[in-house]
C-alpha positions in Angstrom: -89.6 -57.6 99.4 -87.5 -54.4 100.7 -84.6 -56.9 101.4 -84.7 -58.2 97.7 -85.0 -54.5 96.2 -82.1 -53.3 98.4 -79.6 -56.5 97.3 -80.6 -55.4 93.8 -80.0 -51.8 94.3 -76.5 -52.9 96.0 -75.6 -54.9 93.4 -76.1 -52.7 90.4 -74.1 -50.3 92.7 -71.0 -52.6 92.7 -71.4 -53.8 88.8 -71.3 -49.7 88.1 -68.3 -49.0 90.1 -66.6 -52.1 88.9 -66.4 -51.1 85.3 -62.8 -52.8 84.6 -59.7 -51.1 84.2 -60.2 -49.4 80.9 -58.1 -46.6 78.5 -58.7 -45.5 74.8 -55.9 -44.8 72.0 -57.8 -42.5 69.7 -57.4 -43.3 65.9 -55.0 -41.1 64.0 -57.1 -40.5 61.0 -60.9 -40.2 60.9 -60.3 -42.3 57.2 -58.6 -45.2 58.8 -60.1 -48.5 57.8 -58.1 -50.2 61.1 -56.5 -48.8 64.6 -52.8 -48.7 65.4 -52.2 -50.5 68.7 -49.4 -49.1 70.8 -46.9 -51.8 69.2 -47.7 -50.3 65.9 -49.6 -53.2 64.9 -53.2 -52.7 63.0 -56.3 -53.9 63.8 -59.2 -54.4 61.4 -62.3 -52.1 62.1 -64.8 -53.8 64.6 -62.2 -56.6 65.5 -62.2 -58.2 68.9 -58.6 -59.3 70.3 -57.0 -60.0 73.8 -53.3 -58.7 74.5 -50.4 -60.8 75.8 -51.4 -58.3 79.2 -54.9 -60.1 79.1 -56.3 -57.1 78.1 -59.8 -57.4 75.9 -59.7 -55.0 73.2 -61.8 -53.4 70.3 -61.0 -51.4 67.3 -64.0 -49.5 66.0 -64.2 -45.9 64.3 -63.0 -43.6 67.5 -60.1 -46.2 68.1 -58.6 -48.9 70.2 -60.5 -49.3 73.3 -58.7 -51.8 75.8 -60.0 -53.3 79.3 -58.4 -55.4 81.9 -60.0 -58.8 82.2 -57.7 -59.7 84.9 -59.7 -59.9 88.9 -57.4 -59.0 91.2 -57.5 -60.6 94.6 -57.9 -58.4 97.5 -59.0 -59.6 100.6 -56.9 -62.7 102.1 -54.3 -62.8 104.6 -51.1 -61.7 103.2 -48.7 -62.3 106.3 -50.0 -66.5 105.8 -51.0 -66.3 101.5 -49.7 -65.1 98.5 -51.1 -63.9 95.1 -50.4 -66.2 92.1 -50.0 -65.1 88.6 -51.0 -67.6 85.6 -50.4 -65.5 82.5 -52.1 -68.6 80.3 -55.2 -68.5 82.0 -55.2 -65.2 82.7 -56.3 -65.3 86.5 -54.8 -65.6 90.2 -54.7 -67.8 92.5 -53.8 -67.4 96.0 -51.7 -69.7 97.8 -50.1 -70.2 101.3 -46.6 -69.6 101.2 -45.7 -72.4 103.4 -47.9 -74.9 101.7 -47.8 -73.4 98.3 -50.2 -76.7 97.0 -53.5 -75.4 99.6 -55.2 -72.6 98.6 -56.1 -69.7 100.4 -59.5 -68.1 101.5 -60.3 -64.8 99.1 -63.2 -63.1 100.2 -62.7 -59.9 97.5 -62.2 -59.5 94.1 -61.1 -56.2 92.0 -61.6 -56.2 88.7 
């Protein structure tokens, strides 16, 4: 039962910690019925959108609040593998470089 309680503790650790890469661009005006993204672009109060950057963002009443949605890879062998980009589907994948069709062992992620 201790076991159990202590992967629960350690996991609700690691969800805390890993709270995504987030920043805020406060609204201009307190009046605003949208938020002005940093492309000048506006966004309609309490809409949902993802960027080009595979960011997730939300406009509501303070502003534009954008997080990373992106994991990172982090622990493979980097003399053997090599991290992948796929900007469509927003995630890595890691390869070896001399086989680039067989995939490599991860065993950490960062959001």
């Amino acid at each position: 039962m201790n076991a159990l309680l202590f992967s629960f503790v350690v996991l609700a650790t690691f969800v805390t910690l890993c709270n995504a890469q987030c920043y805020l661009i406060p609204n201009e005006s307190s009046a605003s019925n949208g938020c002005k993204d940093l492309s000048g672009v506006t966004h309609e109060l309490k809409s949902d959108w993802k960027t080009e950057n595979c960011e997730s963002c939300r406009c509501d009443s303070d502003g534009i609040e954008c997080c990373n949605t992106v994991a990172i890879p982090m622990g493979y062998d980097r003399d053997k593998c090599q991290a992948v980009f796929n900007k469509e589907t927003c995630t890595y994948t890691v390869l070896e470089k001399k086989n680039p069709l067989k995939n490599c062992t991860v065993t950490a992620w960062v959001l």
